[in-house]
PANU-419168 format. One record per residue: residue in one letter; chain; x, y, z of N, C-alpha, C in turn. Coordinates in steps of 0.2 Angstrom, whole numbers. Example, Ala and Ser with C-alpha at 12.3 -4.5 7.8 and 13.67 -1.06 7.14 Angstrom:
// residues 2
{residu = A | chaine = A | nxx = 66 | nyy = -28 | nzz = 39 | caxx = 62 | cayy = -22 | cazz = 39 | cxx = 66 | cyy = -16 | czz = 39} $
{residu = S | chaine = A | nxx = 64 | nyy = -11 | nzz = 35 | caxx = 68 | cayy = -5 | cazz = 36 | cxx = 64 | cyy = 0 | czz = 39} $
//
This chain:
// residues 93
{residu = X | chaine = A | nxx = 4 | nyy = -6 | nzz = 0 | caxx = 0 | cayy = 0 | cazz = 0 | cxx = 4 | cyy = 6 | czz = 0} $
{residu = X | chaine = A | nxx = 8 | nyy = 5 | nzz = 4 | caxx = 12 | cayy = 12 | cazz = 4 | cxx = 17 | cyy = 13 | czz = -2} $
{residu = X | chaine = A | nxx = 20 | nyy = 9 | nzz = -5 | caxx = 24 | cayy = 9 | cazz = -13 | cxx = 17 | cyy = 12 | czz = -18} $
{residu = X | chaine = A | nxx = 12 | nyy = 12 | nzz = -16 | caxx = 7 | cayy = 14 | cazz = -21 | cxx = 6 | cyy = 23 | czz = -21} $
{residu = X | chaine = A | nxx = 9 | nyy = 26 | nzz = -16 | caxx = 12 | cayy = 34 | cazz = -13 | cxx = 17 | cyy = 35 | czz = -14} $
{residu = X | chaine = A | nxx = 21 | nyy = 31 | nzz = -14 | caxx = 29 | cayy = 32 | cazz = -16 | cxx = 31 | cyy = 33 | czz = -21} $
{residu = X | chaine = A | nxx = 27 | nyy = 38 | nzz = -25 | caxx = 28 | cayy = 40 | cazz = -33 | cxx = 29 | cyy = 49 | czz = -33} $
{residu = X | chaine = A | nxx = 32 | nyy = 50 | nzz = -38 | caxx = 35 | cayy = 57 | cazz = -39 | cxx = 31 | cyy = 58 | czz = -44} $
{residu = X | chaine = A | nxx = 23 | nyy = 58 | nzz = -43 | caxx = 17 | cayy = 63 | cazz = -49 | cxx = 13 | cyy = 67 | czz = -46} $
{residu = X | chaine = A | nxx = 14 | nyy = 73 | nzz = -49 | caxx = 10 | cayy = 78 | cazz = -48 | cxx = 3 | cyy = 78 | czz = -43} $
{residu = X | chaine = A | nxx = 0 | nyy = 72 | nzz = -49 | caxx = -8 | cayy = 70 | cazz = -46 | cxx = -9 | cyy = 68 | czz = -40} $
{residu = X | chaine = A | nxx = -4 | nyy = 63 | nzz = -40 | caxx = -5 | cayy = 59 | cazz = -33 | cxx = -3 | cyy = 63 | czz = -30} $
{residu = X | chaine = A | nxx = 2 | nyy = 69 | nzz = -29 | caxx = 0 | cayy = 72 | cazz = -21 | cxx = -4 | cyy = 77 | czz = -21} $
{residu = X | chaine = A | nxx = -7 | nyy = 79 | nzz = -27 | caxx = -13 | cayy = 83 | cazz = -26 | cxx = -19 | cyy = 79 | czz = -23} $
{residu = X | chaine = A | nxx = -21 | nyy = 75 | nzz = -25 | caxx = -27 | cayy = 72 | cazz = -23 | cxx = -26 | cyy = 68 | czz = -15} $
{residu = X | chaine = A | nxx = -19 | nyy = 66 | nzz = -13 | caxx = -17 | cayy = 65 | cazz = -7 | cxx = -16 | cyy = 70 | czz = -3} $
{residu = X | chaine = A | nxx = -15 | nyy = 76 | nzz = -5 | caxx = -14 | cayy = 83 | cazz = 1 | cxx = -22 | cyy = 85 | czz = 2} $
{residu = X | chaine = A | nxx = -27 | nyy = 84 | nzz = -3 | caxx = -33 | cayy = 85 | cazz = -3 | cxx = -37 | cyy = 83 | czz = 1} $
{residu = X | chaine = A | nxx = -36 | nyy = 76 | nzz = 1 | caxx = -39 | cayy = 69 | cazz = 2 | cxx = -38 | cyy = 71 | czz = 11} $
{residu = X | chaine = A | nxx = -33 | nyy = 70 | nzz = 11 | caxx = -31 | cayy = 69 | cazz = 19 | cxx = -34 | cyy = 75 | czz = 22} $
{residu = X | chaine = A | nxx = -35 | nyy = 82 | nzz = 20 | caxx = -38 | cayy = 89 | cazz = 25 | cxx = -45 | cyy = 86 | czz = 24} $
{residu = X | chaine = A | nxx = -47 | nyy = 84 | nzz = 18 | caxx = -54 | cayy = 81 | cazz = 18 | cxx = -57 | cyy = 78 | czz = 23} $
{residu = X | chaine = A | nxx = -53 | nyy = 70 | nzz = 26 | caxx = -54 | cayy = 66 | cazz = 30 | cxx = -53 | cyy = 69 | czz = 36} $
{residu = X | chaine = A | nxx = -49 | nyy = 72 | nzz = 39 | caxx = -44 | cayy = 74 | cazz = 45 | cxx = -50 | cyy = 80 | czz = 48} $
{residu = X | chaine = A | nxx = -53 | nyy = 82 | nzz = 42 | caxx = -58 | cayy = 90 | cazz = 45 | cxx = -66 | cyy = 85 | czz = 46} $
{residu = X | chaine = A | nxx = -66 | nyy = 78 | nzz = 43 | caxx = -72 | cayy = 74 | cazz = 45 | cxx = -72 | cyy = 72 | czz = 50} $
{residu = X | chaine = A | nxx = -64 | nyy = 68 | nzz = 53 | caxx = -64 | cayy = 67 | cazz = 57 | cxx = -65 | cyy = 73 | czz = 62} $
{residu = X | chaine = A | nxx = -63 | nyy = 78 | nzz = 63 | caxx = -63 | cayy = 84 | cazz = 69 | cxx = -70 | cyy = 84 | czz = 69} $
{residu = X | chaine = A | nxx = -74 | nyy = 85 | nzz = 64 | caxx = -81 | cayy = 89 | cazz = 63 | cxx = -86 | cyy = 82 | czz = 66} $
{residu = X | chaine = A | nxx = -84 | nyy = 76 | nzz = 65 | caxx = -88 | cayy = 70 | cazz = 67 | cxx = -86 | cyy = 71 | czz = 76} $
{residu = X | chaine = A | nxx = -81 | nyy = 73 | nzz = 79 | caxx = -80 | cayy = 73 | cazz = 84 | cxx = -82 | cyy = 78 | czz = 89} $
{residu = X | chaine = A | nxx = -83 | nyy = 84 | nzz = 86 | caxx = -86 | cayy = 91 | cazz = 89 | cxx = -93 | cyy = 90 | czz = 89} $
{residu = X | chaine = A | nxx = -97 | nyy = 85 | nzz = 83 | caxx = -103 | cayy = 86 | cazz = 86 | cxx = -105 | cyy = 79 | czz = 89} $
{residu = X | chaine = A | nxx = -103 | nyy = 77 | nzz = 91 | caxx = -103 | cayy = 71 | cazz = 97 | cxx = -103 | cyy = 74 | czz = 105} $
{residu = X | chaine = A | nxx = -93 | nyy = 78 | nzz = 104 | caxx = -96 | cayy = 84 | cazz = 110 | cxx = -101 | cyy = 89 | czz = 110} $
{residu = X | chaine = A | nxx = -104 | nyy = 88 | nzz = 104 | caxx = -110 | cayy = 97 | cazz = 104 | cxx = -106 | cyy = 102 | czz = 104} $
{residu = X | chaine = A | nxx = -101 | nyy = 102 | nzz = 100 | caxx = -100 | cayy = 107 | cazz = 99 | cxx = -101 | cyy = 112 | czz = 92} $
{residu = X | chaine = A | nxx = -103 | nyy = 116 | nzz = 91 | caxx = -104 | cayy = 119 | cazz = 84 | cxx = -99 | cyy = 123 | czz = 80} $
{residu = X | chaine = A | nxx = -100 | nyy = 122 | nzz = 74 | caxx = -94 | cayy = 125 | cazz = 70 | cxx = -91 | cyy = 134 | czz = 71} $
{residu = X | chaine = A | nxx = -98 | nyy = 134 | nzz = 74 | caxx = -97 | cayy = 142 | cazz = 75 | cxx = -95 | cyy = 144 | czz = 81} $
{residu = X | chaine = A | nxx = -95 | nyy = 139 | nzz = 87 | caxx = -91 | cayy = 141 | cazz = 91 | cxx = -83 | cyy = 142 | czz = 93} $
{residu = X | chaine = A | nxx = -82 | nyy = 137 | nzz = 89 | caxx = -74 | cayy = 135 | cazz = 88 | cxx = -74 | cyy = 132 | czz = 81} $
{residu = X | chaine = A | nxx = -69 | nyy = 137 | nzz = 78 | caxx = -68 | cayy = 137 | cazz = 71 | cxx = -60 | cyy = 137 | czz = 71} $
{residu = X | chaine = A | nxx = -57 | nyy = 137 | nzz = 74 | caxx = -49 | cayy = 138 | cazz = 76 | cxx = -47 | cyy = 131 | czz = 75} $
{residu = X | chaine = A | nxx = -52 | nyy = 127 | nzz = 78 | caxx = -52 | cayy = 118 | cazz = 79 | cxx = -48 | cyy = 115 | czz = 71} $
{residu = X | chaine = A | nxx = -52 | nyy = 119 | nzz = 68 | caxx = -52 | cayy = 116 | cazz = 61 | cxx = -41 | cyy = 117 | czz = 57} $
{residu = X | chaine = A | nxx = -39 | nyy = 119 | nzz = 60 | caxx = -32 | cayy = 121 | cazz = 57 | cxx = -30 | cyy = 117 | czz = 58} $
{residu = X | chaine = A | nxx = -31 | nyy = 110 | nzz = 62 | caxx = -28 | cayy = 105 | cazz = 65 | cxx = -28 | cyy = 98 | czz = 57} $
{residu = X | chaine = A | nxx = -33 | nyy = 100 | nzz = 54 | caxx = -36 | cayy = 97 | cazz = 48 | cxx = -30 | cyy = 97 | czz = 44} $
{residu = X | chaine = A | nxx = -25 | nyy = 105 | nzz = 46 | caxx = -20 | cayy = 103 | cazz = 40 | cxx = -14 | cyy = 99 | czz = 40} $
{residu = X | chaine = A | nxx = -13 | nyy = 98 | nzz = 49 | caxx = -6 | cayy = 94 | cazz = 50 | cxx = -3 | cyy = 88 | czz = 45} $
{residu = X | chaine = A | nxx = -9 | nyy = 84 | nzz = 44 | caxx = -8 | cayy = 78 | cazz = 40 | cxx = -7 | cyy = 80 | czz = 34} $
{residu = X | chaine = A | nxx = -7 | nyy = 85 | nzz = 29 | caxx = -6 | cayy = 88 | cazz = 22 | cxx = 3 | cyy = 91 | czz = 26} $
{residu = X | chaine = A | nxx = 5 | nyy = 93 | nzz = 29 | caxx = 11 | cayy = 97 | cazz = 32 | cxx = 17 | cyy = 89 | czz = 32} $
{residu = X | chaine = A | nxx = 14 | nyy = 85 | nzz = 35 | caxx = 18 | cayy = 78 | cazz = 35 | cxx = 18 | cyy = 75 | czz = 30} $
{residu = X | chaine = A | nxx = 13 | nyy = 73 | nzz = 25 | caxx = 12 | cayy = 71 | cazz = 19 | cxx = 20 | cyy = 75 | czz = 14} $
{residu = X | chaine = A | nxx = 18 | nyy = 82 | nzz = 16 | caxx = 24 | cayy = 85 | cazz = 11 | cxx = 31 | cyy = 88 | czz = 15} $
{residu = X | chaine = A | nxx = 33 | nyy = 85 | nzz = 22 | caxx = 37 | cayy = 86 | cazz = 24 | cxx = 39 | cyy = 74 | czz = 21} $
{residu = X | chaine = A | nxx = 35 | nyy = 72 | nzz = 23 | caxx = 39 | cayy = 63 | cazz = 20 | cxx = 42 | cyy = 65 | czz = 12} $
{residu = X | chaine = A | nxx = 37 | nyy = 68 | nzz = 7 | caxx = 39 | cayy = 67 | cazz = 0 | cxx = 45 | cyy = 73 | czz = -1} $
{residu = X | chaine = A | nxx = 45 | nyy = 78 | nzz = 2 | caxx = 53 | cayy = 80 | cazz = 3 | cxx = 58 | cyy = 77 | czz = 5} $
{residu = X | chaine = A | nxx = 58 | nyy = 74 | nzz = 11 | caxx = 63 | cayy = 70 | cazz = 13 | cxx = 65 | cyy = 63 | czz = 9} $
{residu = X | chaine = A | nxx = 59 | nyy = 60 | nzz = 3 | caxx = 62 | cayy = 58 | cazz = 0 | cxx = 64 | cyy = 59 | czz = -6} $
{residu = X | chaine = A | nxx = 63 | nyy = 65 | nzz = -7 | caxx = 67 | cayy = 70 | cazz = -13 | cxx = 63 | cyy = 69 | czz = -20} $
{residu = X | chaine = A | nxx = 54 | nyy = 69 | nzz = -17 | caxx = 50 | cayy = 69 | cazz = -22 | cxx = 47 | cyy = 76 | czz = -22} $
{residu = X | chaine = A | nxx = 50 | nyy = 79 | nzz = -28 | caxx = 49 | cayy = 86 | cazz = -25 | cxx = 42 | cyy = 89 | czz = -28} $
{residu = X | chaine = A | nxx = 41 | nyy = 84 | nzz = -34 | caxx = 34 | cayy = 86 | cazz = -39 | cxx = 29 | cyy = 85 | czz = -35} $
{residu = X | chaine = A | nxx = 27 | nyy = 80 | nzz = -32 | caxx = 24 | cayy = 75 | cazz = -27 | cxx = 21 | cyy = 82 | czz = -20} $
{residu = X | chaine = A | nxx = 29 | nyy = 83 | nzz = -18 | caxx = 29 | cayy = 89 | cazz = -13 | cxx = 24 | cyy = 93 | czz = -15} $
{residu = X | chaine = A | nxx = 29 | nyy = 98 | nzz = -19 | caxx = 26 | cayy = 104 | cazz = -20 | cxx = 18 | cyy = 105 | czz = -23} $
{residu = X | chaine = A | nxx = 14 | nyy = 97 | nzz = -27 | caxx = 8 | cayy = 97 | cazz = -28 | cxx = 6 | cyy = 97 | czz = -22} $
{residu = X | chaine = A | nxx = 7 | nyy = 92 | nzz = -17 | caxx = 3 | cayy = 94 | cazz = -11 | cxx = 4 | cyy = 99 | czz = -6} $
{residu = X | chaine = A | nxx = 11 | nyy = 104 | nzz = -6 | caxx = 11 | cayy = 112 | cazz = -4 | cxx = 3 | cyy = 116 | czz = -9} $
{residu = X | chaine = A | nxx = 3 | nyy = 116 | nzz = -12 | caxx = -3 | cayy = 116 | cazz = -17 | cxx = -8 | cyy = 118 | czz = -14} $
{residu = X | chaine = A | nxx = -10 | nyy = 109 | nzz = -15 | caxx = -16 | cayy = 108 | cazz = -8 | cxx = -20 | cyy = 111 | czz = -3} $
{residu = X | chaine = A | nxx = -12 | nyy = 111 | nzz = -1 | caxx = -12 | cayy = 114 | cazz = 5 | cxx = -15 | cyy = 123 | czz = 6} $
{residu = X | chaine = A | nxx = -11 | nyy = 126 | nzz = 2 | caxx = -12 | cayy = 131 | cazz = 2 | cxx = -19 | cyy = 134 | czz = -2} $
{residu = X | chaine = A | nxx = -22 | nyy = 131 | nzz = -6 | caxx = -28 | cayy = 131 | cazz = -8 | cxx = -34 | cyy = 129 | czz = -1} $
{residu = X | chaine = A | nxx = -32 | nyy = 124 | nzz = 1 | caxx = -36 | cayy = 123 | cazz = 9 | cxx = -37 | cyy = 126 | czz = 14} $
{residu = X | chaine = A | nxx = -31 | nyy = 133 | nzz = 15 | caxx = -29 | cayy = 137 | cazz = 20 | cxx = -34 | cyy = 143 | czz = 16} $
{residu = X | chaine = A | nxx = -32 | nyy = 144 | nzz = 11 | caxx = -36 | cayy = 151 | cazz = 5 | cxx = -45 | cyy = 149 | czz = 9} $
{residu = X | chaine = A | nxx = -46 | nyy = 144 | nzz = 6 | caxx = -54 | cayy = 142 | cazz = 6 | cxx = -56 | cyy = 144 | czz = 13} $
{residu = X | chaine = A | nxx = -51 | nyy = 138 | nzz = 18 | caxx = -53 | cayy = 140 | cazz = 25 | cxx = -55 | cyy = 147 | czz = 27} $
{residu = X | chaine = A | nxx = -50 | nyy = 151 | nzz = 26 | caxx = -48 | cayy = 160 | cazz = 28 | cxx = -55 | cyy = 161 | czz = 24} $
{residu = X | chaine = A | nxx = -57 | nyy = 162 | nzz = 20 | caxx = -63 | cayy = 166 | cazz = 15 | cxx = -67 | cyy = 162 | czz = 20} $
{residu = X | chaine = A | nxx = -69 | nyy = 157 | nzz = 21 | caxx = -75 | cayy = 155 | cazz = 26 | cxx = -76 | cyy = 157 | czz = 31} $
{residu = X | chaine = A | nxx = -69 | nyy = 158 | nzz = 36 | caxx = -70 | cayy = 160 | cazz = 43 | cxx = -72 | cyy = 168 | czz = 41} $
{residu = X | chaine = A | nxx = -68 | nyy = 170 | nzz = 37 | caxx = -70 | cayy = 179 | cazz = 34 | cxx = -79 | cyy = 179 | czz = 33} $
{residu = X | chaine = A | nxx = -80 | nyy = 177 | nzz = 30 | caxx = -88 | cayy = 175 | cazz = 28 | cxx = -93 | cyy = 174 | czz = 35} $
{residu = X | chaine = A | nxx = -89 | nyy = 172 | nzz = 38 | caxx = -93 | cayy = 169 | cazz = 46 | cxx = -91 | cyy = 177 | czz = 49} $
{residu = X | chaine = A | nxx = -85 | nyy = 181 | nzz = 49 | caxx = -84 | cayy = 187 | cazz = 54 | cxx = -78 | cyy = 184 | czz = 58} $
{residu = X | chaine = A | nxx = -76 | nyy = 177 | nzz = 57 | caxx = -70 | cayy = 176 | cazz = 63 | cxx = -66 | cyy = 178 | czz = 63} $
{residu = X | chaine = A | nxx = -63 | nyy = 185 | nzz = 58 | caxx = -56 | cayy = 187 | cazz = 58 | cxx = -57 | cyy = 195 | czz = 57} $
//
């Protein structure tokens, strides 16, 4: 499974830097409302969502897959854009 990530294409760390803030903000959001918490009271929660994109493209540097990387630097920083325009749209900033 993991030789099937171990590749230097563009695609694959797009769709894996995507992939994972996708899953990681399901997981948070699954978890918040089991505590009852609402998106609108803590919104700050959600940044956590990008760590696993941050490791994703701190592994594919270290193994000197830079295309891999820098598509999921991408990702990420499209994740972060979106995020920010949303918490702005809500007033959180």
């Amino acid at each position: 499974m993991l030789n099937k990530i171990r590749v230097d294409n563009r695609l694959i760390g797009f769709l894996l830097g995507g992939g994972l803030i996708l899953v990681s903000s399901g997981i948070i959001y699954t978890v918040m409302t089991i505590m009852g918490i609402g998106f609108e009271e803590d919104t700050k929660i959600y940044m956590f969502s990008f760590i696993p994109t941050i490791l994703l493209m701190r592994w594919y540097f270290k193994l000197r897959f830079t295309r891999s990387a820098n598509s999921s630097l991408l990702s990420l920083v499209i994740g972060v854009l979106i995020y920010s325009l949303l918490i702005r749209g809500m007033g959180g900033f």
